[in-house]
C-alpha positions as CSV (number, residue, x, y, z in Angstrom):
1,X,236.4,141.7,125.3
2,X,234.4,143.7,128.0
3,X,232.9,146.0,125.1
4,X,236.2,147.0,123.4
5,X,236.7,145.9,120.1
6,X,239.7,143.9,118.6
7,X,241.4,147.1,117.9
8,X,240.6,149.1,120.7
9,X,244.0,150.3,122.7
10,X,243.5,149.9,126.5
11,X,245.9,150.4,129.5
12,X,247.1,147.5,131.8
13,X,247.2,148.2,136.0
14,X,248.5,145.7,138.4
15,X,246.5,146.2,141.7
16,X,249.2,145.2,144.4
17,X,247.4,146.0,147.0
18,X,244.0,147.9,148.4
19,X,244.8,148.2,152.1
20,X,245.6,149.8,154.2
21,X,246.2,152.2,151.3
22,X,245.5,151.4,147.7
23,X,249.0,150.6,145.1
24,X,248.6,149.9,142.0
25,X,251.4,150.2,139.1
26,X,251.1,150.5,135.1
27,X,251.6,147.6,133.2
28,X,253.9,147.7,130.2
29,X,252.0,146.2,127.2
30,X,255.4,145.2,125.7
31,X,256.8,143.2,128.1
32,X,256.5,139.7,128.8
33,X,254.3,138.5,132.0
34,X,257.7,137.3,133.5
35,X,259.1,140.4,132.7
36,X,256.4,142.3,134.5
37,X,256.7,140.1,137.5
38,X,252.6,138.8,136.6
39,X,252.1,135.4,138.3
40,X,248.9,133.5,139.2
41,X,246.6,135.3,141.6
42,X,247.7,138.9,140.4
43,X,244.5,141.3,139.6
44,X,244.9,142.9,136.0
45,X,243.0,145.9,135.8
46,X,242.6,147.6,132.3
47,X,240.8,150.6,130.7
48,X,240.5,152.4,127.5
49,X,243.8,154.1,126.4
50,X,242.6,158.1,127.0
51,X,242.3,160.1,123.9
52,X,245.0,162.8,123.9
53,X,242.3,164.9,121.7
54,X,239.5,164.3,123.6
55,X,238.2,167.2,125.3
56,X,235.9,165.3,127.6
57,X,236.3,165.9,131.6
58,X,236.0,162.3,133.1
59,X,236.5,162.1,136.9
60,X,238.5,159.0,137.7
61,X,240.9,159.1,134.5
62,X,242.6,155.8,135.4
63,X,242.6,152.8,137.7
64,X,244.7,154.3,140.7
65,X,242.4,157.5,140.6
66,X,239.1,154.6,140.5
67,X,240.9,152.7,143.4
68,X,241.8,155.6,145.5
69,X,237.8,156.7,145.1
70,X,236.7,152.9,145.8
71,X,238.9,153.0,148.7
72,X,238.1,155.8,150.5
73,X,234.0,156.2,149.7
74,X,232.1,156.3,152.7
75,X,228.0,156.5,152.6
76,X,227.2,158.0,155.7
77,X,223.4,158.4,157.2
78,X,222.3,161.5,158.7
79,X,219.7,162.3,160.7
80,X,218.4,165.1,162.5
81,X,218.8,166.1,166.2
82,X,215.0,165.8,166.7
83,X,214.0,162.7,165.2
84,X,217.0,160.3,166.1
85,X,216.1,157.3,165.1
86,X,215.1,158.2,161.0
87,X,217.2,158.4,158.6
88,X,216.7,161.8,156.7
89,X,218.9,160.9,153.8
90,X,222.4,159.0,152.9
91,X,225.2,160.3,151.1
92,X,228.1,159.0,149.7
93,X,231.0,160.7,151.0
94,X,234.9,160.7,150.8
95,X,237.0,159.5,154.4
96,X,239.4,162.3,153.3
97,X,236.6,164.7,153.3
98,X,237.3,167.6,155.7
99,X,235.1,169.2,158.2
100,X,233.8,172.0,155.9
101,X,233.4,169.4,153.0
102,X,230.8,167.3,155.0
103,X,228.6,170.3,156.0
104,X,228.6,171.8,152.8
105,X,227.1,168.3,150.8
106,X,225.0,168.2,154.1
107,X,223.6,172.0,153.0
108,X,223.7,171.6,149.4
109,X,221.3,168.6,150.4
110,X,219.3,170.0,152.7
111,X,218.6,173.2,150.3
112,X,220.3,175.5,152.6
113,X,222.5,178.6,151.9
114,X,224.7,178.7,154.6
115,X,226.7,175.3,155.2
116,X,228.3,176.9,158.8
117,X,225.2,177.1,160.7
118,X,224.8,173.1,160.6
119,X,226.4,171.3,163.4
120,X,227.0,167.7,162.9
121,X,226.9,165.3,166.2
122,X,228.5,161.7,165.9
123,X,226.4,158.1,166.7
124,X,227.0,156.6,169.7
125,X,226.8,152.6,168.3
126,X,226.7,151.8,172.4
127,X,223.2,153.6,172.9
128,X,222.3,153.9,169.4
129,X,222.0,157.6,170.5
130,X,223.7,160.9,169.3
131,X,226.9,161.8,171.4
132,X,226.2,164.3,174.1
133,X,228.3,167.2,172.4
134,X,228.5,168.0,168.7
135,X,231.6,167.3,166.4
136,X,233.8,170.5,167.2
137,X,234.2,172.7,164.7
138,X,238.0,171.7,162.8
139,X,238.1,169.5,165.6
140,X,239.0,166.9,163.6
141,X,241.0,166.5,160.2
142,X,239.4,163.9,157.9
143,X,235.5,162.4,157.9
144,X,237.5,159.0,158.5
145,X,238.0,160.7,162.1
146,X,234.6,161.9,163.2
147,X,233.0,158.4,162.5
148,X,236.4,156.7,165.2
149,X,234.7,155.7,168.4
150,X,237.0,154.7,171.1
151,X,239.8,154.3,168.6
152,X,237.5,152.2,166.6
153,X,235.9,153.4,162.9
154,X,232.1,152.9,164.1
155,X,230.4,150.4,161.9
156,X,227.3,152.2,161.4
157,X,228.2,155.4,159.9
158,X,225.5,158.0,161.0
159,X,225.5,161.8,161.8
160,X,223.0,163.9,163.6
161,X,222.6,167.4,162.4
162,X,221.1,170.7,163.7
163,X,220.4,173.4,161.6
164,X,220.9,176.5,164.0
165,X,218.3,179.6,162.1
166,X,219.3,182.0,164.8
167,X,223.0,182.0,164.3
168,X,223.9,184.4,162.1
169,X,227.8,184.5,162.4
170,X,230.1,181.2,162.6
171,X,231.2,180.9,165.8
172,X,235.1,180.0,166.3
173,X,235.1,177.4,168.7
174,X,238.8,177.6,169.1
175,X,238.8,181.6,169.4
176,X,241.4,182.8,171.9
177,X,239.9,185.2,175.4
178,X,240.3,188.5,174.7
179,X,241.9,190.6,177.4
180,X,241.4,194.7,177.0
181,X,243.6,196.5,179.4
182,X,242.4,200.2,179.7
183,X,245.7,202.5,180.3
């Protein structure tokens, strides 16, 4: 079966459901498919049974953790500012991905030491142009936010970056006006 021989203990996951948001339960072996609640049309998921000796790191350790990854993987195209219309590379990102987490795989891409100097601008799918004004700077909360275009996700998921070589402090976007008062 799959690769596993006869003897090979695996796990059992019921996928329920994937969206909006993935839910999927564990499967008790010992129970009947009645007593599971398993009827025609169900997805059965299974994996190797993890080895509590094994001292191996794998990063999706069972089916939810897989699901949740399937679920929220986004590959994303960027591009840069002066040369909008090719793609300088893809990568695969998470839609939970913050802000900070999307620059910083955009620099570790790019080759570049300091991931707060890159400004990242959003697609316009209507002109097939970058947006007139750069993502703001924790602006937004997740990577699934920064691709919404008029309350719709934008089906061609593309950035525009700018690397800015001159700026050598991050600039708060959201600092407050400071007010000295001499007395």
């Amino acid at each position: 079966m799959a690769g596993f021989t006869p003897d090979e203990e695996i796990e059992l996951y019921e996928e329920i459901k994937f969206e909006p948001n993935v839910m999927c339960e564990h499967i008790d072996k010992k129970l009947t498919f009645r007593a599971s609640q398993l009827e025609d049309g169900d997805i059965v998921c299974f994996q190797k049974s993890p080895k509590a000796d094994s001292g191996t790191q794998v990063r999706y350790p069972d089916i939810p953790s897989f699901l949740e990854y399937v679920h929220n993987r986004q590959v994303v195209h960027f591009r840069s500012l002066e040369k909008p219309k090719d793609d300088e590379f893809c990568l695969e990102l998470s839609k939970l991905h913050t802000y900070d987490d999307v620059v910083e795989r955009v620099a570790r891409q790019l080759g570049l030491d300091d991931p707060a100097k890159i400004r990242l601008t959003s697609h316009n799918c209507y002109s097939q142009q970058p947006k007139p004004q750069p993502i703001r700077y924790q602006g937004v909360e997740h990577l699934l936010d920064m691709l919404v275009h008029y309350n719709q996700v934008n089906p061609f998921t593309c950035f525009f970056f700018q690397y800015e070589h001159v700026l050598s402090i991050t600039i708060m976007q959201n600092a407050y006006p400071l007010k000295i008062l001499t007395v």
